[in-house]
C-alpha positions in Angstrom: -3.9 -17.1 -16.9 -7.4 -17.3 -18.4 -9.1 -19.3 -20.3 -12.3 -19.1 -22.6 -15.2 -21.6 -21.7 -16.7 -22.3 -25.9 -20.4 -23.2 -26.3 -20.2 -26.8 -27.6 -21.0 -26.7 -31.2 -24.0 -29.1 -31.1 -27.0 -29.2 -28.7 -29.2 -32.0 -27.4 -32.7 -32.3 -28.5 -35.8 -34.8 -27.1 -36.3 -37.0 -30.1 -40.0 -38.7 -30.4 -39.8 -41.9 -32.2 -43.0 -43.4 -34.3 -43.4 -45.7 -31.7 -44.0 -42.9 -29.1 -41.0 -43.2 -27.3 -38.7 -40.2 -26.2 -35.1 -40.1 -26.3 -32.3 -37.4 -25.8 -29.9 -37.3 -28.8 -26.5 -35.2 -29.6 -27.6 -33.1 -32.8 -24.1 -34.1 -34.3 -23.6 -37.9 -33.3 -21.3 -39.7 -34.6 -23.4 -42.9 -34.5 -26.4 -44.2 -35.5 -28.5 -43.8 -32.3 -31.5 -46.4 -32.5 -34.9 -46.3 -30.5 -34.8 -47.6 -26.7 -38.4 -48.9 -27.6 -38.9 -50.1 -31.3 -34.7 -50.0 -32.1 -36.0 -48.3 -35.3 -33.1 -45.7 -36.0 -33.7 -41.8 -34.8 -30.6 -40.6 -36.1 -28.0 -41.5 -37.8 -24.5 -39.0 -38.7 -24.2 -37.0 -41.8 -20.3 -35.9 -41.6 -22.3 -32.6 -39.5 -25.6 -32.1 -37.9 -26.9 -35.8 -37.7 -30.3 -36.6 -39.7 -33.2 -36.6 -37.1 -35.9 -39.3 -38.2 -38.3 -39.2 -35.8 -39.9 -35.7 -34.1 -37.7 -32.9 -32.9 -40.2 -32.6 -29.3 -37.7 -30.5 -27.1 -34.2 -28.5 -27.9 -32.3 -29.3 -24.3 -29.6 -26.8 -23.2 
């Protein structure tokens, strides 16, 4: 029997917050995912492809 590996629909991308912080973050969370540094939001879920509100440094694998 064989099975199909899928790429995963969403991909993880380096977020820069205002505060200069970087943080990894799943492009389609499911919740709001707030800055390690400042706890200002960086993204929050949009029933899709989460908003991003800080800068989009690095698209990881």
């Amino acid at each position: 029997m064989k099975y199909e590996v899928h790429d995963m629909a969403g991909k993880y991308l380096k977020v820069q917050c205002k505060c200069g912080n970087e943080q990894v973050v799943f492009s389609h969370t499911t919740s709001v995912v707030k800055c390690s540094g400042c706890k200002e939001p960086l993204a929050h879920p949009s029933g899709g492809t989460a908003v991003i509100h800080g800068k989009i440094v690095e698209e990881l694998g």
